[in-house]
N, C-alpha and C positions, 0 to 999 in steps of 0.2 A: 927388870924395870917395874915401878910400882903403880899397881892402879890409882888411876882418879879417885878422887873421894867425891862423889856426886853431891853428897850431903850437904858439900860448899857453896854450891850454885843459890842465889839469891830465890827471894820466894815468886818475883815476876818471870822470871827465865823459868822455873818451875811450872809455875802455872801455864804458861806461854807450851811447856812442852807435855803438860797433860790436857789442855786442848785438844792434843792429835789422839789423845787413846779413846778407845770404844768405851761406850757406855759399861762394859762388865769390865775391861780391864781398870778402869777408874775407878770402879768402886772397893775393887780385888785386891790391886797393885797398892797404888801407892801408900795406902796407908798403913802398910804392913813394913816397909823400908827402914824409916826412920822417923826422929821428930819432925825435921825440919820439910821431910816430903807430908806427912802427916798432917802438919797447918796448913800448907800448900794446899793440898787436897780439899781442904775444905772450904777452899775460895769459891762464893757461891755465884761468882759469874761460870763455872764450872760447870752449873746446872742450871742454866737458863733453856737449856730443853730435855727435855725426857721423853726419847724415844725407843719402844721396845719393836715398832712397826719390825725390822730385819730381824727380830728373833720367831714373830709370825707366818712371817714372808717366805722364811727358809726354805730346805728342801722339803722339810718333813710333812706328812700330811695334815691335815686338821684333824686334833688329836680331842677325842669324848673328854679327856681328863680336864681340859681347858673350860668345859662349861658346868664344873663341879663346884661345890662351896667351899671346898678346901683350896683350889684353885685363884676361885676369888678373892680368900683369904690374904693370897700370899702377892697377887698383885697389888689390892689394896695398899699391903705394907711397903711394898716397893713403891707407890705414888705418894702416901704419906710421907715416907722417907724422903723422899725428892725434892716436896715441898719446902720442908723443912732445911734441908742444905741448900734449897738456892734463898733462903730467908727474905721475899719478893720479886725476885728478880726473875722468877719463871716464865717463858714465853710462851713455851712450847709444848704440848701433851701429845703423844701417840701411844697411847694404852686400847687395853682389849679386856671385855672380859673385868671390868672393875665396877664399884658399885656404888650407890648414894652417898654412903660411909666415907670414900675417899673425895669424890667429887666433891662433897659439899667440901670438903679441908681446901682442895683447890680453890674454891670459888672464896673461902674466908681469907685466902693469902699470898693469893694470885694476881694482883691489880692491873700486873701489866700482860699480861696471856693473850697470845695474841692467835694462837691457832691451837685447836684443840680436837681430837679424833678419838672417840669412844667406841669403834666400832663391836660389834658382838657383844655390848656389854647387858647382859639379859634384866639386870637388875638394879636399873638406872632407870630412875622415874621424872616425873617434872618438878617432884618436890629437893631432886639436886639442879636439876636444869633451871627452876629457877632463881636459885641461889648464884649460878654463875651468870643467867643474864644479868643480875643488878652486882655481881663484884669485881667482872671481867665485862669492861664496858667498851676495851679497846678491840674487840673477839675481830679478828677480819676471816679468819675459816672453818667450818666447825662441816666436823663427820659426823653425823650417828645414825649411818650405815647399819641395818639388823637390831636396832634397838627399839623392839615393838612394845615396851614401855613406856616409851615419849611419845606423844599427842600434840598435838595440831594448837595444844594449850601452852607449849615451852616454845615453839617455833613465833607464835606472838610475843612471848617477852622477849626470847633474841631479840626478834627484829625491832619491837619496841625501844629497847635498852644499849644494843649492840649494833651501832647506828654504821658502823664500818664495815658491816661483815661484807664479801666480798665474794664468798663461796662456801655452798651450803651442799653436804652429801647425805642423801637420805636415799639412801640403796636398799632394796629388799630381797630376801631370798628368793632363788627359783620357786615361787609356786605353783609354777605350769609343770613341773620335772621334780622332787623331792627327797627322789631316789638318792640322788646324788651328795646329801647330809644324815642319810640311812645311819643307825650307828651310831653319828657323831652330836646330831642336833638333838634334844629331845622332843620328842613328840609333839610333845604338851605345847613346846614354843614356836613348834612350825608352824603350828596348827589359829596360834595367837596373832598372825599376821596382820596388821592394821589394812581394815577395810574402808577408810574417810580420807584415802588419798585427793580428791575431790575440796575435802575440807582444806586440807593440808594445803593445796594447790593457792587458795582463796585466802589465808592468809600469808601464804608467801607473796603471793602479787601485792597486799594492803602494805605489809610490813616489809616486805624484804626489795624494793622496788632497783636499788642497787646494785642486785647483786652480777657480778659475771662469769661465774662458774655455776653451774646446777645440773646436779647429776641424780638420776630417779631412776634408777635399773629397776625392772619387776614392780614400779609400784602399778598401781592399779587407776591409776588416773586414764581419764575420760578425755575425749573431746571437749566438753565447757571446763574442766579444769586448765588442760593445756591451753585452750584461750583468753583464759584471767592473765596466767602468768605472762604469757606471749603479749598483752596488752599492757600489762605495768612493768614489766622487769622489760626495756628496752635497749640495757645498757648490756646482755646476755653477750657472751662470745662465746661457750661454751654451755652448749646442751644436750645431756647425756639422757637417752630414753630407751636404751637397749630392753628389751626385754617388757616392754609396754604392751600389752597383748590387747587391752581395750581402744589403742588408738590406729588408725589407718593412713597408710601413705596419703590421702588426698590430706585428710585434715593436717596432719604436720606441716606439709607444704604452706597450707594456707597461712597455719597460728605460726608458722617460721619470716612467713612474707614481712611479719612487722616487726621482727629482728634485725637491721638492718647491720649491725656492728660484728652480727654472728658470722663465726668463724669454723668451727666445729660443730656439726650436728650429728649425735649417734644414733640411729634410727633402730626399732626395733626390730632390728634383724637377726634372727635365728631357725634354722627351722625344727618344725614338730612333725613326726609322725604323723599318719594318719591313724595309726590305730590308738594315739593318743587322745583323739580330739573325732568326734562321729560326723557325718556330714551335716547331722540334723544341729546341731550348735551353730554355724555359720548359715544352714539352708545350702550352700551350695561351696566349691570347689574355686569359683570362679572370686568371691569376698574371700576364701582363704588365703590364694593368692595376691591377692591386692593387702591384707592386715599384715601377712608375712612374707614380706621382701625381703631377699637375699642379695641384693646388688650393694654399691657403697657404701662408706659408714660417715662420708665427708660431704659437704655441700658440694 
């Protein structure tokens, strides 16, 4: 009996069934087949997102090669590339690890982007961030998790510009523990940790008053920060502050009181050594206790 000839299949029914392949078999596969899967292929509703999140995610470790400039290189080209096939119709960003270079091509051809997540990307400043606030106006969620490049000056034009955003991640590395990027992080960018979380805080409350996702692992926000936000973002249902080592159980309680819609609170709960932290920093055992709580992570 003779095989199907695939090649017959119309170019919707095509399209329709490279829908279901992964982003590497998409870009592997079909255009290696024929002509007729070849134009298929290039249907740029196809690449209405670009996500590499599952190739970070994997099992493998966090790998030193990842924060090289030859590394960055070659994501770049993979985000440019992406653009350019979905010819405006991109939604969606999950990159790592990419740089000005690409972002701003995002931000010139992207109109309709609707979530975007840069996280680790060391060398992404505000002069691409704010190119995407004024070209991606429709932004509803935006990562930049570990990008101590960005300022408290890109987080005003989102929020100015990007009137929908909906959910904002600005995560920072353990800086109480650093052991644990030993190796992989460099030095130099540990070490560059943004210390205007405070700032940060204060126009997110002015600008971002919308929002109901926010997640600040490790940042170094204060008690009058956390009560800017807690006063103007009332619409909060999700607030992540694991790893918040300047704030204390009573005050979260307080700045959470006029959350009313909140749903999820992640409190900064972890604990630390004692021979990490001396007694003389908190004065006593008894505040240590009370800053690092160990019990639930839920209201």
């Amino acid at each position: 009996m003779e095989g199907r000839d695939w090649s017959d299949l119309t170019p919707v029914c095509l399209t329709n069934v490279f829908t279901r392949l992964s982003l590497e078999d998409l870009w592997k596969g079909p255009t290696f087949v024929c002509k007729s899967w070849l134009e298929a292929s290039r249907d740029p509703s196809l690449f209405a997102s670009f996500d590499l999140d599952s190739y970070f995610d994997g099992p493998r470790p966090e790998d030193p090669l990842w924060w090289t400039p030859a590394f960055e290189r070659r994501i770049d080209a993979m985000l440019r590339s992406a653009v350019l096939r979905s010819a405006g119709s991109l939604r969606e960003v999950r990159v790592r690890h990419c740089s000005d270079l690409s972002l701003a091509f995002v931000a010139e051809r992207s109109p309709n982007l609707r979530i975007l997540s840069i996280r680790s990307s060391q060398n992404v400043t505000d002069a691409s961030m704010a190119k995407i606030a004024s070209g991606c106006p429709v932004l509803t969620e935006l990562d930049i998790s570990y990008c101590y490049e960005i300022s408290y000056r890109s987080l005003e034009l989102i929020g100015d510009h990007c009137t929908k955003l909906m959910v904002l991640k600005r995560n920072f590395m353990n800086w109480l523990d650093p052991s644990q990027y030993a190796g992989v992080v460099p030095n130099e960018y540990l070490n560059a940790s943004p210390q205007d979380a405070d700032r940060e805080a204060a126009v997110i409350a002015k600008f971002m008053p919308n929002l109901k996702h926010l997640k600040l692992r490790f940042s170094k926000l204060t008690v009058s920060g956390l009560n800017l936000i807690a006063e103007s973002c009332r619409d909060l249902e999700h607030l992540d502050l694991f790893g918040c080592a300047n704030l204390t159980s009573r005050a979260i309680e307080q700045a959470s009181s006029n959350l009313k819609n909140l749903k999820v609170l992640v409190r900064p709960n972890f604990y630390i050594p004692r021979s990490v932290f001396h007694t003389e920093r908190y004065g006593h055992w008894r505040l240590y206790d009370e800053r690092f709580q160990t019990n639930v992570f839920q209201i």
